[in-house]
N, CA and C atoms as a LAMMPS dump frame, in Angstrom:
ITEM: TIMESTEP
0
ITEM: NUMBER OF ATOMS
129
ITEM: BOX BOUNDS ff ff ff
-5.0000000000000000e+02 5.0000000000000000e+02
-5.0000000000000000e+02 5.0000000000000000e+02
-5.0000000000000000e+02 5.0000000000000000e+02
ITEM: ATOMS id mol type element x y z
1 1 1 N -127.3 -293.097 -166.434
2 1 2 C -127.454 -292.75 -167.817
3 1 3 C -126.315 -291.871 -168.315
4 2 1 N -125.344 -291.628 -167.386
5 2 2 C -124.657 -290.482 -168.268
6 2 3 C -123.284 -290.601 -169.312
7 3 1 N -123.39 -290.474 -170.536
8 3 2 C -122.441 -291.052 -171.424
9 3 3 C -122.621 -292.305 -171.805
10 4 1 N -124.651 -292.586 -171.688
11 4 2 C -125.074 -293.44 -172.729
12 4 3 C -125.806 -292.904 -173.428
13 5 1 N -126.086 -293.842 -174.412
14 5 2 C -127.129 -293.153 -175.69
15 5 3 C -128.442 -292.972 -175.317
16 6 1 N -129.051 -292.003 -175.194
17 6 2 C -130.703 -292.16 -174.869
18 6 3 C -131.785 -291.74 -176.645
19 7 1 N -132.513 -292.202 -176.708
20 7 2 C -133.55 -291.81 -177.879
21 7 3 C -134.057 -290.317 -176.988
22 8 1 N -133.671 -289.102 -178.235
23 8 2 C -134.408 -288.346 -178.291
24 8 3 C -135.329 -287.83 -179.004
25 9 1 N -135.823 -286.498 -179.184
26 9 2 C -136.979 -286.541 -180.305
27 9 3 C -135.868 -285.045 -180.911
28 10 1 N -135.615 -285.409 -182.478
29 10 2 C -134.485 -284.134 -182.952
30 10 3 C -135.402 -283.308 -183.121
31 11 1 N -134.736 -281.639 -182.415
32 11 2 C -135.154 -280.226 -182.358
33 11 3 C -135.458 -280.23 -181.271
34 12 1 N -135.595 -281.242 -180.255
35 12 2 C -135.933 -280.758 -178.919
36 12 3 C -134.971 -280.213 -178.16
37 13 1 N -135.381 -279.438 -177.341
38 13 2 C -134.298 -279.24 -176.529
39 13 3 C -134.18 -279.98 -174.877
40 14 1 N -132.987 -280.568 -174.718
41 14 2 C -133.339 -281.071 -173.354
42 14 3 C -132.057 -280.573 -172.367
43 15 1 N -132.028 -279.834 -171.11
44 15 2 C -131.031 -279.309 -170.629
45 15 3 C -130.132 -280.09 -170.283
46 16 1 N -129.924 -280.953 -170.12
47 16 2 C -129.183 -282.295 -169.789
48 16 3 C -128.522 -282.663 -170.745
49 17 1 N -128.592 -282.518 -171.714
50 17 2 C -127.844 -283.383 -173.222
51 17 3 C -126.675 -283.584 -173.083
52 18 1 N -125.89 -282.735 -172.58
53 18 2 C -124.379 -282.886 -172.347
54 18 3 C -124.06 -283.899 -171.316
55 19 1 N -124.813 -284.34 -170.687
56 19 2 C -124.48 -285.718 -169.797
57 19 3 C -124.587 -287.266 -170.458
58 20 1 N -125.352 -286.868 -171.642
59 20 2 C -125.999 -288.377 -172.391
60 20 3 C -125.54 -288.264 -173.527
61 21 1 N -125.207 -289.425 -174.614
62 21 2 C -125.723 -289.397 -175.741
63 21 3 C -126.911 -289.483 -176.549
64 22 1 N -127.315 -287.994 -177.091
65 22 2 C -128.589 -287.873 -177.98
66 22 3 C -128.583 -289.308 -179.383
67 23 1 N -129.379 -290.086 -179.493
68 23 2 C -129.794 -290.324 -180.423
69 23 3 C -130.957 -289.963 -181.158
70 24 1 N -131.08 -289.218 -181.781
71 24 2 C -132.432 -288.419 -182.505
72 24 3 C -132.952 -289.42 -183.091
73 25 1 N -134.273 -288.85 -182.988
74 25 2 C -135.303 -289.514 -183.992
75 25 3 C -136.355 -288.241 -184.367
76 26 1 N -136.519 -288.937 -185.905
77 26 2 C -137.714 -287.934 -186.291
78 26 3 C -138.736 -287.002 -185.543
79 27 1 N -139.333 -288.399 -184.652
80 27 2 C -140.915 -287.924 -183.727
81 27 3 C -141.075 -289.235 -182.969
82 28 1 N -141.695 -288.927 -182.402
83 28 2 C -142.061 -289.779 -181.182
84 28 3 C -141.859 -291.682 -181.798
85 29 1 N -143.362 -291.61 -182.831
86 29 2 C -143.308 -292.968 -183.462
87 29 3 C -142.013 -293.385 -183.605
88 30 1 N -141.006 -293.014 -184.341
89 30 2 C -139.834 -293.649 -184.913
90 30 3 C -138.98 -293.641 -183.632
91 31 1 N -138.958 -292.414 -182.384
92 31 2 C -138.513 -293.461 -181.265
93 31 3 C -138.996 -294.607 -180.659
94 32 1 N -140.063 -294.889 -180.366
95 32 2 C -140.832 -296.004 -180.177
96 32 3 C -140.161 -297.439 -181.462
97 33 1 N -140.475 -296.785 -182.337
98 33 2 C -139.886 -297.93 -183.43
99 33 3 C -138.65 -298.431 -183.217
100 34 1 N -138.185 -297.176 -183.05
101 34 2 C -136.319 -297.426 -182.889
102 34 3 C -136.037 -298.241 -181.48
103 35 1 N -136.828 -298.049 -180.425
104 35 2 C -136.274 -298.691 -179.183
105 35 3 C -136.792 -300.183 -179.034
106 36 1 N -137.941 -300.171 -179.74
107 36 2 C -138.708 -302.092 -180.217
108 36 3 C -137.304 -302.639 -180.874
109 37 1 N -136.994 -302.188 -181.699
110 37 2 C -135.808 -302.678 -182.717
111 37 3 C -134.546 -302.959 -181.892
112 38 1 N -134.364 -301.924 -181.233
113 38 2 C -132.815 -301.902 -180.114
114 38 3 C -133.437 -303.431 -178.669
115 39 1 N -134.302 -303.287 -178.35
116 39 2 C -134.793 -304.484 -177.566
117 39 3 C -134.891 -306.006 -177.994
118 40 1 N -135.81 -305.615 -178.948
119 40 2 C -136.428 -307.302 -179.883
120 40 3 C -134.796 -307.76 -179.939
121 41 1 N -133.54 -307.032 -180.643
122 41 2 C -132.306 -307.413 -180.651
123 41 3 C -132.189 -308.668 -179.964
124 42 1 N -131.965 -308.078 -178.22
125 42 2 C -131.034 -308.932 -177.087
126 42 3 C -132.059 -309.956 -176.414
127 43 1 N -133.437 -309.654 -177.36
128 43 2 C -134.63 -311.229 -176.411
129 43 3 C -134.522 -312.478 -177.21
């Protein structure tokens, strides 16, 4: 994973961040939404 994008949840804090790319999301739902969307894509 490191110096890819991962879905996070914005305001969290995660100690690791500097190894990944944060993609924020609102809250939980809209990561869930967001990663259906990034999947459904490449099927």
């Amino acid at each position: 994973m490191f110096g890819m994008p991962v879905g996070t949840i914005a305001g969290y804090f995660y100690f690791d961040d500097n190894k990944f790319i944060r993609t924020d999301f609102l809250n939980e739902n809209q990561l869930m939404l967001g990663l259906n969307q990034r999947f459904t894509k490449y099927c």
